[in-house]
MIDREN-747276 format. One record per residue (C-alpha): residue in one letter; residue number from 1; y, z, x. Coordinates in steps of 0.25 Angstrom, whole numbers. Layout:
N
- A / NUM / Y / Z / X;
...
# end
This chain:
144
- X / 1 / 74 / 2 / 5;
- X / 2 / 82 / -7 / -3;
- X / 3 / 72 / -15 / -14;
- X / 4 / 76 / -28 / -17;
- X / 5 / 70 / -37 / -31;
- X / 6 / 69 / -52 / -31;
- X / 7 / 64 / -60 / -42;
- X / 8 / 61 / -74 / -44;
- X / 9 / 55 / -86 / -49;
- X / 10 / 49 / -99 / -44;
- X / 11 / 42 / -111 / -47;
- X / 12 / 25 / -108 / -44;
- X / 13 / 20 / -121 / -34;
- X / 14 / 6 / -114 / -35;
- X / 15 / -5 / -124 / -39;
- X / 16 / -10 / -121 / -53;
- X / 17 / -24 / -124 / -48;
- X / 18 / -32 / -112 / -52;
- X / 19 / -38 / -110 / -40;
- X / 20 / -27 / -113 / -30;
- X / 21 / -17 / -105 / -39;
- X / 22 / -26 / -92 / -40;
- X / 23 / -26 / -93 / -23;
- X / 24 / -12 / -94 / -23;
- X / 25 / -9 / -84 / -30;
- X / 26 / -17 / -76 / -23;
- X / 27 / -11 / -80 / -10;
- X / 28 / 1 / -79 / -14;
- X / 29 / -1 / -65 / -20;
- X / 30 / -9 / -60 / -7;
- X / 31 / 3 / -66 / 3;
- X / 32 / 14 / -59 / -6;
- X / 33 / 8 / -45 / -8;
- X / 34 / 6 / -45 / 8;
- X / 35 / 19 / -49 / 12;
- X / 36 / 26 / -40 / 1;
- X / 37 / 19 / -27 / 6;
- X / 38 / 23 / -31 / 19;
- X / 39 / 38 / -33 / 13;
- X / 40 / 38 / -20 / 4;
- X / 41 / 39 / -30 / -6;
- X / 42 / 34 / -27 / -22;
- X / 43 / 34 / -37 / -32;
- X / 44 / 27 / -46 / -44;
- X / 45 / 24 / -61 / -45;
- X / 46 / 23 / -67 / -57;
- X / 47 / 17 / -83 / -56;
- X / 48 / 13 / -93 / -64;
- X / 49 / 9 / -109 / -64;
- X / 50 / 25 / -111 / -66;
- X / 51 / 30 / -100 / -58;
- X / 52 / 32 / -86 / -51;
- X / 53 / 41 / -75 / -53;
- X / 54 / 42 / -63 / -44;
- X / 55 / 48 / -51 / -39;
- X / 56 / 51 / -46 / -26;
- X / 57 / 55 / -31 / -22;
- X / 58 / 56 / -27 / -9;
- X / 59 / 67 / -26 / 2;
- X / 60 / 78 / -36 / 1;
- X / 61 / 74 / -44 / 14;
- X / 62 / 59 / -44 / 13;
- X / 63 / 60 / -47 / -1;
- X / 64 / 71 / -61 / 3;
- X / 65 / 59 / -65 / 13;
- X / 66 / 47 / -65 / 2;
- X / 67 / 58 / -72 / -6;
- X / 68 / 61 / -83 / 4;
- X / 69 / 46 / -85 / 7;
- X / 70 / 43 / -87 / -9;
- X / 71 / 56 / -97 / -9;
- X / 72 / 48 / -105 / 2;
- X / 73 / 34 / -104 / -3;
- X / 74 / 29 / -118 / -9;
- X / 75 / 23 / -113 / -20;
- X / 76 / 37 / -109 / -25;
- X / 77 / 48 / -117 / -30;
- X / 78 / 60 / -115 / -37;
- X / 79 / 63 / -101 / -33;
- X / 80 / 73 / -94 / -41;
- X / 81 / 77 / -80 / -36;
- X / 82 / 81 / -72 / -48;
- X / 83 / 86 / -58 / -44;
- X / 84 / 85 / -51 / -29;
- X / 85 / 91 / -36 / -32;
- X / 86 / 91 / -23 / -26;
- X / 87 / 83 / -13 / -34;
- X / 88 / 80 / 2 / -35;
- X / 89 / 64 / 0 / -36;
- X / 90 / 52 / -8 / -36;
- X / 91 / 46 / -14 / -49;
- X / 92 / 35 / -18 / -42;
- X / 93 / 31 / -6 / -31;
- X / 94 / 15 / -8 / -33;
- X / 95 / 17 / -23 / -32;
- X / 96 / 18 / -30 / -17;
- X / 97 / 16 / -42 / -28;
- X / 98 / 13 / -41 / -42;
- X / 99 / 6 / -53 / -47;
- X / 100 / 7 / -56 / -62;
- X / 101 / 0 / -69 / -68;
- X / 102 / 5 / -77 / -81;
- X / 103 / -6 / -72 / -93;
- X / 104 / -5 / -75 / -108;
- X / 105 / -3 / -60 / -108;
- X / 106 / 10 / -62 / -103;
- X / 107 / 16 / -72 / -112;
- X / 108 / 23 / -60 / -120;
- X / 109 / 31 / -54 / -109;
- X / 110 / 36 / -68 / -107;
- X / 111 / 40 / -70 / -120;
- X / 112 / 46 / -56 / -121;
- X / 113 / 55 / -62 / -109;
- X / 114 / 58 / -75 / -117;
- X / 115 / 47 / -83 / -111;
- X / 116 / 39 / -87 / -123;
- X / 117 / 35 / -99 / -115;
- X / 118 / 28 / -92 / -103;
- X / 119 / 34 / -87 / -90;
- X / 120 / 46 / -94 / -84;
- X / 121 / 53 / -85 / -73;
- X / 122 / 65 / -96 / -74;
- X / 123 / 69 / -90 / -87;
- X / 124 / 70 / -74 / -83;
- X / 125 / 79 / -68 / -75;
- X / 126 / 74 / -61 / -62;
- X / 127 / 73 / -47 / -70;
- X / 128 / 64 / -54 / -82;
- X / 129 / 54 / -58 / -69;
- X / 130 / 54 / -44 / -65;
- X / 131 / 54 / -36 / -77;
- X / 132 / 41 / -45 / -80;
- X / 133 / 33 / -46 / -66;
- X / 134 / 37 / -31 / -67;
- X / 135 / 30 / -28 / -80;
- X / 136 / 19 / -38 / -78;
- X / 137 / 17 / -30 / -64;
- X / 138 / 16 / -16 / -71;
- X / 139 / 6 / -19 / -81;
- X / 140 / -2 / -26 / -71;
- X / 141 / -2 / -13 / -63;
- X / 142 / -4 / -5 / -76;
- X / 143 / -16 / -12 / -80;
- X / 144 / -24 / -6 / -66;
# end
């Protein structure tokens, strides 16, 4: 089976309420890790006040669909699609959706990508994204 990367970014609609926020966040996590074991889809979602960033690996078409439902999905705007290529392996094989949350303790990769002023997917490329869900997605599992 051919297995296909897709990386992007968007603007995060979620309300910054704390309440409402942790229930959708939680919803959103529950739908996605359903729908991508269904899809044989693996990935990490990274997500902020400002933003997400994620990655997708799976095949070429279910990974498209999952795309083109986040692209209509309201509490997403200004979705940018920085890579969608074929690749030899998962980075993410445990992961039917990794879910990383902006800490202090993360400041230092940030600013080990040249974000000193906080996560900003708009200024990495679609590898930087991947290369950091990826590591942040292996200590997680590291620290069980």
């Amino acid at each position: 089976m051919n297995i296909y990367r897709l990386v992007y970014y968007s603007r995060n609609h979620v309300s910054s309420d704390d309440a409402s926020y942790e229930t959708a966040v939680d919803d959103i996590l529950a739908k996605s890790r359903v729908n991508n074991v269904r899809d044989n889809i693996t990935g990490a979602l990274l997500f902020n006040s400002g933003c997400f960033a994620q990655v997708l690996e799976g095949p070429l078409d279910k990974v498209e669909a999952t795309f083109e439902r986040i692209q209509q999905d309201e509490r997403h705007s200004d979705v940018s699609l920085l890579g969608l290529d074929p690749v030899s392996q998962r980075s993410f094989p445990n992961w039917a959706m990794g879910f990383v949350g902006l800490s202090d303790a993360d400041a230092g990769r940030f600013a080990a990508v040249g974000l000193s002023s906080g996560f900003d997917p708009s200024r990495l490329n679609g590898e930087q994204i991947h290369i950091l869900l990826r590591d942040l997605t292996m200590e997680e599992e590291n620290s069980f």
